[in-house]
TORDREN-558103 format. One record per residue (C-alpha): residue number from 1; residue in one letter; x, y, z. Coordinates in nm, 3 decimals, always signed. Example, Ala and Ser with C-alpha at 12.3 -4.5 7.8 and 13.67 -1.06 7.14 Angstrom:
2
[1 'A' [+1.230 -0.450 +0.780]]
[2 'S' [+1.367 -0.106 +0.714]]
//
This chain:
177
[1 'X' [-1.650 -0.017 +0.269]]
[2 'X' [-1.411 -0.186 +0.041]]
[3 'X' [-1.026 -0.193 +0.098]]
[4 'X' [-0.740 -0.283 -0.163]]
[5 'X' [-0.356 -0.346 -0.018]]
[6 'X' [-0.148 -0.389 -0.299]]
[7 'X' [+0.198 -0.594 -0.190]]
[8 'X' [+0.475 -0.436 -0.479]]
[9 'X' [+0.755 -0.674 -0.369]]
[10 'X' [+0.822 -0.906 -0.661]]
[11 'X' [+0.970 -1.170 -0.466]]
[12 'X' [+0.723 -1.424 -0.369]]
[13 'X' [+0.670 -1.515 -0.008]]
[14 'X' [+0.841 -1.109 +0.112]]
[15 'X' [+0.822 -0.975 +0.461]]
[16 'X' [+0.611 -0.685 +0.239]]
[17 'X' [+0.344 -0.925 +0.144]]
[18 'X' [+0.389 -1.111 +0.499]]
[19 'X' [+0.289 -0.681 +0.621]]
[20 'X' [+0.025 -0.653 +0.351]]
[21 'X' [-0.135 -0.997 +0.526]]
[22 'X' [-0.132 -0.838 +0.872]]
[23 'X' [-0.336 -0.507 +0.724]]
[24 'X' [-0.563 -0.755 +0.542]]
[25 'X' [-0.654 -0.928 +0.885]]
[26 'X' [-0.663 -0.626 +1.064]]
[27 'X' [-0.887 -0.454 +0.837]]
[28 'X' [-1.133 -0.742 +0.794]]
[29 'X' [-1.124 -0.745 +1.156]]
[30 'X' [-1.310 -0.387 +1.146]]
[31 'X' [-1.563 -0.501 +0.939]]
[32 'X' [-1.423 -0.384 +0.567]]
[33 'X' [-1.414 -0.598 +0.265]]
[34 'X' [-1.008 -0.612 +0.244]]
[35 'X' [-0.881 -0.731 -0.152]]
[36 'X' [-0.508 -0.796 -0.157]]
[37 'X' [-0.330 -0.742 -0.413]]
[38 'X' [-0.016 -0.950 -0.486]]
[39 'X' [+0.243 -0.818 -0.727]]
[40 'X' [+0.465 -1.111 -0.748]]
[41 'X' [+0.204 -1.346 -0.853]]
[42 'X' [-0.010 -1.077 -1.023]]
[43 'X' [+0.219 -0.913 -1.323]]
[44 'X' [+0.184 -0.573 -1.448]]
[45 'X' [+0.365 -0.490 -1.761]]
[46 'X' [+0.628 -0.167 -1.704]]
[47 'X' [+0.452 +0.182 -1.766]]
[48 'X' [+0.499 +0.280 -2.140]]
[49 'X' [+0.282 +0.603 -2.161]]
[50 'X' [+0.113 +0.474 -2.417]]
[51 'X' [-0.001 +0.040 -2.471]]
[52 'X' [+0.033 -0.030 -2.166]]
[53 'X' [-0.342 +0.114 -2.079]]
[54 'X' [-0.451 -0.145 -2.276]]
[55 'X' [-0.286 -0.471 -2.117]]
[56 'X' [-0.607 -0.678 -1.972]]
[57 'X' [-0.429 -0.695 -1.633]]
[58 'X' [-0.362 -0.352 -1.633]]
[59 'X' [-0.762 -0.271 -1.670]]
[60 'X' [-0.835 -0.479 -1.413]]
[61 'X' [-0.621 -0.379 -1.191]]
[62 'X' [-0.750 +0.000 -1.252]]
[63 'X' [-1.121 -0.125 -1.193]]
[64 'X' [-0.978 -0.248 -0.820]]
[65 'X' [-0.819 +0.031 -0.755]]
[66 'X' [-1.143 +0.273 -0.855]]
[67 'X' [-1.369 +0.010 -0.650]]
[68 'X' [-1.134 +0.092 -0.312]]
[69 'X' [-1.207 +0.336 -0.088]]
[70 'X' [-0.909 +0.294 +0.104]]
[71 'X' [-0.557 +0.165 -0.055]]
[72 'X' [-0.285 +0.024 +0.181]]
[73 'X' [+0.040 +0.008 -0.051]]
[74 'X' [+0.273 -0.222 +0.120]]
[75 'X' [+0.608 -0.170 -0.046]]
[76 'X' [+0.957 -0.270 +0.040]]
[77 'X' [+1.255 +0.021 +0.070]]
[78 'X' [+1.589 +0.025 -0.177]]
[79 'X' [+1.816 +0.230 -0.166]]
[80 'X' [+1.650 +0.507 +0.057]]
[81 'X' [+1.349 +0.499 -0.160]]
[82 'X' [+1.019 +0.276 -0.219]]
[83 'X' [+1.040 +0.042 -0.509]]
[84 'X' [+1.022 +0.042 -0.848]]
[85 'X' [+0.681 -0.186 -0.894]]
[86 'X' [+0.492 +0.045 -0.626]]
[87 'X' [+0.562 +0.341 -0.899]]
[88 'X' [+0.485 +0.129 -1.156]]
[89 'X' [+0.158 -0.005 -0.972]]
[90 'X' [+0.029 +0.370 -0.946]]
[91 'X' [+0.131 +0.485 -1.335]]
[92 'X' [-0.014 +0.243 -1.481]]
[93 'X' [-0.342 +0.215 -1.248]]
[94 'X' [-0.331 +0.582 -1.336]]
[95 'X' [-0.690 +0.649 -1.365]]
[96 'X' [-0.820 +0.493 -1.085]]
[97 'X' [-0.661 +0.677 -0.777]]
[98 'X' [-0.858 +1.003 -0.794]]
[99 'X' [-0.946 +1.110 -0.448]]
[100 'X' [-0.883 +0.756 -0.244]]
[101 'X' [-0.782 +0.755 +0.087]]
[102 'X' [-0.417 +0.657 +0.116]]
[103 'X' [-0.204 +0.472 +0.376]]
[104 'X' [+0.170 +0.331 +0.331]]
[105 'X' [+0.368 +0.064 +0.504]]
[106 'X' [+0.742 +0.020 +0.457]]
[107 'X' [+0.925 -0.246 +0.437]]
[108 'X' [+1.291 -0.138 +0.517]]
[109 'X' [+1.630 -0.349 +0.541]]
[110 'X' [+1.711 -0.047 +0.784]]
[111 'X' [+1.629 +0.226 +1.018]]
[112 'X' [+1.783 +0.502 +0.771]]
[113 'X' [+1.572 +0.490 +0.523]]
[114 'X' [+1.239 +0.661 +0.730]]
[115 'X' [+1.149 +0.903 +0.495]]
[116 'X' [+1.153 +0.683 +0.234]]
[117 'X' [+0.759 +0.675 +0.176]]
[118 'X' [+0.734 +1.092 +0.087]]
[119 'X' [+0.783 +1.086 -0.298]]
[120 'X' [+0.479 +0.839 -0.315]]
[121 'X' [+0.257 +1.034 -0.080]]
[122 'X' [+0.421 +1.388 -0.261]]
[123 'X' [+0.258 +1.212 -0.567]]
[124 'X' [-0.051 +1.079 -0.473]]
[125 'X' [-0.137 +1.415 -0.293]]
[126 'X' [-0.089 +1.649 -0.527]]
[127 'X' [-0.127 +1.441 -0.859]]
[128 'X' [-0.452 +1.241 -0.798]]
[129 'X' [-0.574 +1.425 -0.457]]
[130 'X' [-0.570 +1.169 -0.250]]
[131 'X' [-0.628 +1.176 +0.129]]
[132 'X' [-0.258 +1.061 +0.269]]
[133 'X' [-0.303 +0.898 +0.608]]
[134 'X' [-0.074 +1.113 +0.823]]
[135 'X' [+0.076 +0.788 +1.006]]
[136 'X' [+0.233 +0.519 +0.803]]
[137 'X' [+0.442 +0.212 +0.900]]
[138 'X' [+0.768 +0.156 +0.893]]
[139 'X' [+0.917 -0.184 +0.912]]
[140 'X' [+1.293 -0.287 +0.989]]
[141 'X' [+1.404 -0.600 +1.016]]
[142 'X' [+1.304 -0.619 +1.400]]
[143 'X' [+0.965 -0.586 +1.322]]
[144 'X' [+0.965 -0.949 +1.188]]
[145 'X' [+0.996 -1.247 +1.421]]
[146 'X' [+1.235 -1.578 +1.302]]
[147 'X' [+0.947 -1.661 +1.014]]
[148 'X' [+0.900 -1.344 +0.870]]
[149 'X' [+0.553 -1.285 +1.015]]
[150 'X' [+0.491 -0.928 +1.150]]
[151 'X' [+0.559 -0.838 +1.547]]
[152 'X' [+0.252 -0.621 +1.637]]
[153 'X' [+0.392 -0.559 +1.976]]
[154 'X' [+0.523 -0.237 +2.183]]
[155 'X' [+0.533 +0.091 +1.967]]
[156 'X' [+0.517 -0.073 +1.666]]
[157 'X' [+0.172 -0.232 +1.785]]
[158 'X' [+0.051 +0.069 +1.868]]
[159 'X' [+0.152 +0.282 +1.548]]
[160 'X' [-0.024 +0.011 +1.358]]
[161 'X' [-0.340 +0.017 +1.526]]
[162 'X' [-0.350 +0.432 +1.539]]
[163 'X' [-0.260 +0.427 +1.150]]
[164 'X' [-0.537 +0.143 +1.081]]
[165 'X' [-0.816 +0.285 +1.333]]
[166 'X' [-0.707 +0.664 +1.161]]
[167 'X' [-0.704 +0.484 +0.755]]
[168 'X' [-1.049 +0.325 +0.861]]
[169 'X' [-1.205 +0.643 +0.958]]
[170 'X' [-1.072 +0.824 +0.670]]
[171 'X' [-1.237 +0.617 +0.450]]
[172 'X' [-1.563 +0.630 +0.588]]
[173 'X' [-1.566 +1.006 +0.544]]
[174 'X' [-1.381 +1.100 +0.251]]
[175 'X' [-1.447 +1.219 +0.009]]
[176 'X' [-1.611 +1.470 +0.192]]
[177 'X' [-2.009 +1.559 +0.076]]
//
């Protein structure tokens, strides 16, 4: 069972990739090859339509995404909505997402912005027919201790481990035969 968590903050060293470590652990933990995919040391040109399909990193990128079963996109929340790279990320990995099981975490710089992950599960639903995970994580800035690692404790703990132990099992039945 193979795993890619994709990190779409830009900024190098984010609480989102610091979130996208934490799934990585927890998921090799259960056994599952877990890839991580960085996207501020791994650059992805902007979605043209068009030449973009043809970048090398681009192609590569699509042949991770097609080799996942499961996708954890770790993103980070402006302005009430996910980021522009995790957009990006799925345009121009376009071809790859068909029927993958997917789970989101949030990174937010709030509690406001909760909803904030629907347009990318709208999208991956109904455009590629993906399997959304119905839990995802949400992340405010108390979720983080003094470093910027991720506090697994209380309800947050346990909303992680439901949406990981509900992404894993997912993936090990879907599509389904």
């Amino acid at each position: 069972m193979n795993a890619l968590i994709v990190s779409t903050a830009l900024k190098p060293a984010s609480k989102t990739l610091a979130a996208a470590r934490t799934v990585q652990r927890r998921l090799t933990s259960s056994g599952m090859a877990a890839d991580l995919a960085d996207l501020s040391v791994e650059a992805l040109p902007q979605c043209d339509g068009a030449a973009c399909y043809q970048d090398a990193a681009v192609k590569a990128m699509t042949e991770r995404v097609k080799a996942a079963q499961l996708i954890v996109l770790c993103f980070p929340v402006y302005n009430y909505q996910p980021n522009a790279a995790a957009k990006n990320f799925i345009e121009v990995t376009n071809e790859g997402w068909k029927d993958k099981v997917v789970t989101l975490v949030a990174n937010a710089g709030g509690d406001r912005s909760y909803l904030a992950p629907m347009p990318l599960a709208n999208s991956l639903m109904v455009d590629h027919r993906c399997l959304i995970v119905p839990q995802f994580l949400y992340l405010s800035p108390t979720a983080y201790d003094a470093t910027g690692e991720v506090v697994l404790g209380g309800l947050t703990g346990e909303l992680f481990e439901q949406q990981m132990k509900s992404a894993v099992h997912l993936a090990h039945s879907w599509p389904a035969r």
